[in-house]
C-alpha positions in Angstrom: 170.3 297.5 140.8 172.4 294.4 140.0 172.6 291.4 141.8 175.9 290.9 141.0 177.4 292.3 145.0 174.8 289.7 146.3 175.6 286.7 144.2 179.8 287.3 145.0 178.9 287.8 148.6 176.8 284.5 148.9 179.9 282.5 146.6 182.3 284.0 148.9 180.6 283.2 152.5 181.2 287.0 153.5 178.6 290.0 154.3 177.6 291.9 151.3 179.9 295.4 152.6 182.9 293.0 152.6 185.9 294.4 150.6 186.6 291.1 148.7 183.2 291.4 147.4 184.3 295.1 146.2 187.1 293.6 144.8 185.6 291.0 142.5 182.7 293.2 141.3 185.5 295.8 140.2 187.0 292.5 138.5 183.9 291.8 136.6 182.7 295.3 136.1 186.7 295.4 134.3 185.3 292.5 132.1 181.9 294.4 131.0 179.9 291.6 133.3 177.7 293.6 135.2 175.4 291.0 136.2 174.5 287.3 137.5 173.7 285.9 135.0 176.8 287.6 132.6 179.2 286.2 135.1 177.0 283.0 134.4 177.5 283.3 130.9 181.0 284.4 130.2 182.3 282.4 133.4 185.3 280.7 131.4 186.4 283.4 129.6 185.7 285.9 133.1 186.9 283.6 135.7 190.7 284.6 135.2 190.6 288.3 136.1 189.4 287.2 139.6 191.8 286.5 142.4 192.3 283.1 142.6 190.3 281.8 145.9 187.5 284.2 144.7 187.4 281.8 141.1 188.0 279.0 143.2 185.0 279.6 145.4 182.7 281.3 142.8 183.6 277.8 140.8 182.2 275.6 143.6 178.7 278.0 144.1 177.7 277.6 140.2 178.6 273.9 140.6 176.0 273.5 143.4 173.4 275.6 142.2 173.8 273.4 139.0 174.6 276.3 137.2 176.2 276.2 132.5 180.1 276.4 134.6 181.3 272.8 133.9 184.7 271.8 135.4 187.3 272.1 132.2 186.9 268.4 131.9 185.6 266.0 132.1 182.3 267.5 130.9 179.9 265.9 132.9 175.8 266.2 133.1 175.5 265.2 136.6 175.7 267.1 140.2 174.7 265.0 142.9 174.1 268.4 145.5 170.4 267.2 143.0 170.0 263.9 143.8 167.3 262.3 141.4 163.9 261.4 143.0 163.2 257.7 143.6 160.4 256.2 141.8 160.5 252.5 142.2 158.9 249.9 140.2 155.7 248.4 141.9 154.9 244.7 141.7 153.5 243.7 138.9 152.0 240.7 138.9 152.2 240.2 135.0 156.0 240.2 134.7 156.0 237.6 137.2 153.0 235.2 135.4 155.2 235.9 132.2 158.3 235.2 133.9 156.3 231.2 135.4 155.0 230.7 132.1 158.0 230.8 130.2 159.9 228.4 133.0 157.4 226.2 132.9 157.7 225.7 128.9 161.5 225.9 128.9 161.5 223.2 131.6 159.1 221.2 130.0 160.7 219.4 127.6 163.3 218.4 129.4 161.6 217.1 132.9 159.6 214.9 131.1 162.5 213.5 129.2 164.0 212.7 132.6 161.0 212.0 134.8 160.4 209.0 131.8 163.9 208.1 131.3 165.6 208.4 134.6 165.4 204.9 135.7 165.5 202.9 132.0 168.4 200.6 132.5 168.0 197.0 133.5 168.4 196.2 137.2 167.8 192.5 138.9 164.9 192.6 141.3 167.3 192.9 144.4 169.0 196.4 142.6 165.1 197.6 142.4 164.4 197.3 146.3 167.6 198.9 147.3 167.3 201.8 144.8 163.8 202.4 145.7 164.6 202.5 148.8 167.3 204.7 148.5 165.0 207.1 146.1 162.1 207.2 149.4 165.1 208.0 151.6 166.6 210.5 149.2 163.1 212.7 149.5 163.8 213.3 152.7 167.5 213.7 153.5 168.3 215.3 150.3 166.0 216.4 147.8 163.1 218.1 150.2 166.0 219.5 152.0 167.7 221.1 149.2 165.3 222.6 147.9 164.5 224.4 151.5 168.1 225.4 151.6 167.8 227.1 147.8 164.2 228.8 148.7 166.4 230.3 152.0 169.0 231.0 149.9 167.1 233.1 146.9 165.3 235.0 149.8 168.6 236.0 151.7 170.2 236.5 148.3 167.1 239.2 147.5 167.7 241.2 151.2 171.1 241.8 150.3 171.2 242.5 146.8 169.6 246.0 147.7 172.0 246.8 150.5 174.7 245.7 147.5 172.9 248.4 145.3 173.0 251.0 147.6 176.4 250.8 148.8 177.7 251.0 145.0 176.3 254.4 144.8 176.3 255.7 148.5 179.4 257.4 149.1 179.6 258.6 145.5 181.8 261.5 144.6 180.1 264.5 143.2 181.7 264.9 140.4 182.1 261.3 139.5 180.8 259.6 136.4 177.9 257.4 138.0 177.3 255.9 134.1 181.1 254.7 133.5 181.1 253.4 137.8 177.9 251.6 137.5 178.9 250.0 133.4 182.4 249.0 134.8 181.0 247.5 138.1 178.5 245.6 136.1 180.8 244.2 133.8 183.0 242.9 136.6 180.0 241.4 137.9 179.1 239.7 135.2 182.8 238.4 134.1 183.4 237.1 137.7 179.7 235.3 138.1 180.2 233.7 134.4 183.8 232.6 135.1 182.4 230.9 138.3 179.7 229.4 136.5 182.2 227.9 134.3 184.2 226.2 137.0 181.1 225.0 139.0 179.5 223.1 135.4 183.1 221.4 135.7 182.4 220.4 139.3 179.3 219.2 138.4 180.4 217.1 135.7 182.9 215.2 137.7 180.9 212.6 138.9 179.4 211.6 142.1 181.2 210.8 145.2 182.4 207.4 145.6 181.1 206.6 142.2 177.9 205.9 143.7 174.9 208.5 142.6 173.0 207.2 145.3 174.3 207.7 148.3 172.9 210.7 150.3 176.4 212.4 150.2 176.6 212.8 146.7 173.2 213.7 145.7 174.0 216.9 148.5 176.7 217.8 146.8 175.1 217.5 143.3 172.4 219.5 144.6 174.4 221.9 145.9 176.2 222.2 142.8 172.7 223.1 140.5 171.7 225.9 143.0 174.8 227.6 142.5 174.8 227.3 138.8 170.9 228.7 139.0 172.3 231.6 141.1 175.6 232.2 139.5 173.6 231.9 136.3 170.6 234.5 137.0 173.3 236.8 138.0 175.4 236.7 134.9 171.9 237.6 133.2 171.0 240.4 135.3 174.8 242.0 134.8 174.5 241.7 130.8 170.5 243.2 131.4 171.6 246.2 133.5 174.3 246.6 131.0 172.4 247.5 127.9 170.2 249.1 129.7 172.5 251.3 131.2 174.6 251.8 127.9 172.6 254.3 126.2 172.0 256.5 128.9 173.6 259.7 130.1 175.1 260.3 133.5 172.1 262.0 135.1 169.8 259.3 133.1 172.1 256.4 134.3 171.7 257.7 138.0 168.6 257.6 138.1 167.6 254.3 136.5 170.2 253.0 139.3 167.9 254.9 141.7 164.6 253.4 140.4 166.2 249.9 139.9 169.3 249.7 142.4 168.2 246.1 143.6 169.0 244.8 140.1 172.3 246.4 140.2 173.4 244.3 143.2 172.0 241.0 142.5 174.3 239.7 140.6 177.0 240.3 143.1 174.5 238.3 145.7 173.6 236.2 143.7 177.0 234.9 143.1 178.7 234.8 146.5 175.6 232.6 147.5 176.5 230.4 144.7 180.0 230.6 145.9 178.9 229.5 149.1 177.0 226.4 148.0 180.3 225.4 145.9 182.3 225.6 149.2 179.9 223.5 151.1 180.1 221.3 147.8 183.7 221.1 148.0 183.7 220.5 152.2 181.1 218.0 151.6 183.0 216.0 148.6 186.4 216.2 150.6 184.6 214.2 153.3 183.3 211.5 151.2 186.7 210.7 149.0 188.9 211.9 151.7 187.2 211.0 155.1 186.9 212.4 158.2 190.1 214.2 158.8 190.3 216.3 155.5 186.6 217.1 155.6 187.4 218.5 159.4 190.3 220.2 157.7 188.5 221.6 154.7 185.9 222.8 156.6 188.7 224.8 158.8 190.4 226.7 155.9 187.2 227.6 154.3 185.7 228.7 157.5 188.2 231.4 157.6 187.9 232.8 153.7 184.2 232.9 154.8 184.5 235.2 158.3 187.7 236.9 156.7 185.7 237.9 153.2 182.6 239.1 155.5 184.7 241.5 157.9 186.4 243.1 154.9 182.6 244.0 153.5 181.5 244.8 156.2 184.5 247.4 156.6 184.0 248.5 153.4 180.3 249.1 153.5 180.4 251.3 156.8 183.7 253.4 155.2 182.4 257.3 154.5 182.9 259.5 152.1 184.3 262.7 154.1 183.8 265.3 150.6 180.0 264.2 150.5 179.2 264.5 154.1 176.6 267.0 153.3 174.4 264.9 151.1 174.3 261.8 153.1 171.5 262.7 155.0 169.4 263.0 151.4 171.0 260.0 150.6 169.7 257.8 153.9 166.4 259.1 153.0 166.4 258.2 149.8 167.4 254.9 150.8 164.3 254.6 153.7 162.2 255.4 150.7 163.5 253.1 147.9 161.6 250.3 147.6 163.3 247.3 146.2 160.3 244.9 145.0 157.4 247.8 145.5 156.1 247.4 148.6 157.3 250.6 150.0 155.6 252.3 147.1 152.8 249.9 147.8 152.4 250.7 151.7 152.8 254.6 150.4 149.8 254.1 148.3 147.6 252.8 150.3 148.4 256.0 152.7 146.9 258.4 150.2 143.4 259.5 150.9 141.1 259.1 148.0 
């Protein structure tokens, strides 16, 4: 007996004895298709001797069952009623030795070029005690604090670079092109971090405040300055990485590695508004020095509020839903429970499997 009555009656959403199911089987059986997988096979050329809800209807089932009936165009690989399984990386403890050993002979060279050269010029005896005192004061109002505020600042930068990730992909469209989405989003990452780096390395280069490097002032905002060329930096890496990465891949393939790999997707977008952060503190902090008091207070004001309005409008943004893909966001939030974004979900998962 065919199966043809039973697919059309499970496409349509009406008993098997309906008379639209009649209808379209006389259709078909007009065409010659006498079966599933005929209508399957000779969908486009079938598809316009059925009524037009019935084609419209018959369309969306082979869609979902991730059936050979393609919209017209664009031709795409991917259905996201099959969302890909996560597989995150686990740690590995080898990238991460490769990753200290090549710091530590990039860095090399130059440390020891400044840790030998730093204080060469000629000073009277009276310049010495006030410098060295102002280098033992320096430790601990500015350089042991700064470094603090970067450690905090990488770790923050690594909670929400996931959450970043995930929201990129979240409320995805069906039938949208995940591979052109994730290659356009990257390069917009990566052309906003580098332009930023651009214009801190000019802030940076602009001397200290007051014209005096060692006042505790200006070696904060110096300070502040180098994180957020490290951060804007690492993300304009991470956005030309995912990039080639991404390039060669199909849409299904490019899903997935987003899947496996979606922290590295929203770093540099982390990365960067933490780096934009420590440029606004830089520019607060240098507006009190030259300025004083009153346009520091004043600064500080302004930015305040392109800081709380730039978080409400994320925020806004991230909790938005996608009505058309209501039905897969409860595979989606388990996905995301499961999703580990430096392996220690697939770690803890390990360690749960008997022997």
């Amino acid at each position: 007996m065919s199966d043809l009555p039973t697919f059309l009656a499970a496409a349509l959403g009406v008993p098997l004895t309906h008379p639209d199911v009649a209808l379209c089987a006389a259709k078909c059986e007009a065409e010659l298709v006498r079966s599933s997988d005929s209508l399957i096979e000779t969908w486009e050329e079938t598809k316009t001797a059925l009524p037009a809800l019935a084609r419209h209807k018959i369309a969306i089932a082979l869609k979902k069952q991730q059936l050979p009936s393609p919209p017209p165009s664009p031709p795409d690989d991917y259905n996201a009623d099959q969302e890909p399984e996560a597989a995150p990386p686990p740690i590995s403890a080898g990238h991460w030795i490769r990753g200290l050993i090549a710091c530590v002979l990039l860095l090399a060279g130059p440390v020891a070029i400044g840790m030998l050269t730093w204080n060469e010029a000629d000073t009277t005896s009276t310049t010495s005690t006030v410098e060295g005192q102002y280098a033992t004061n320096l430790w601990w109002y500015a350089y042991i604090p700064l470094m603090v505020v970067a450690v905090v600042e990488i770790g923050l930068a690594s909670a929400l670079a996931p959450r970043i990730g995930w929201d990129m992909i979240e409320q995805a469209s069906e039938d949208a092109d995940l591979r052109e989405a994730m290659k356009n989003s990257m390069t917009t990452q990566g052309f906003v971090a580098a332009l930023f780096l651009t214009v801190v390395w000019g802030m940076l280069q602009a001397g200290p405040i007051q014209g005096d490097p060692s006042l505790v002032i200006s070696q904060w905002y110096v300070g502040l300055l180098v994180t957020s060329i490290a951060l804007t930096m690492v993300g304009t890496i991470a956005s030309i990485v995912c990039l080639l990465y991404i390039e060669p891949l199909n849409s299904k393939a490019a899903l997935q590695c987003v899947y496996d790999n979606f922290m590295y997707f929203g770093e540099p977008l982390a990365l960067s508004i933490f780096g934009f952060i420590n440029s606004l503190w830089a520019t607060v902090i240098w507006l009190f020095g030259e300025y004083g008091l009153g346009a520091g207070i004043v600064a500080a004001f302004v930015i305040g509020y392109c800081i709380l309005r730039s978080v409400v409008i994320y925020q806004y943004l991230s909790e938005w839903q996608n009505r058309d893909v209501a039905s897969l966001q409860a595979k989606r939030q388990q996905l995301k429970k499961a999703l580990a974004t430096t392996g220690l979900a697939a770690k803890a998962k390990a360690k749960t499997v008997p022997a």
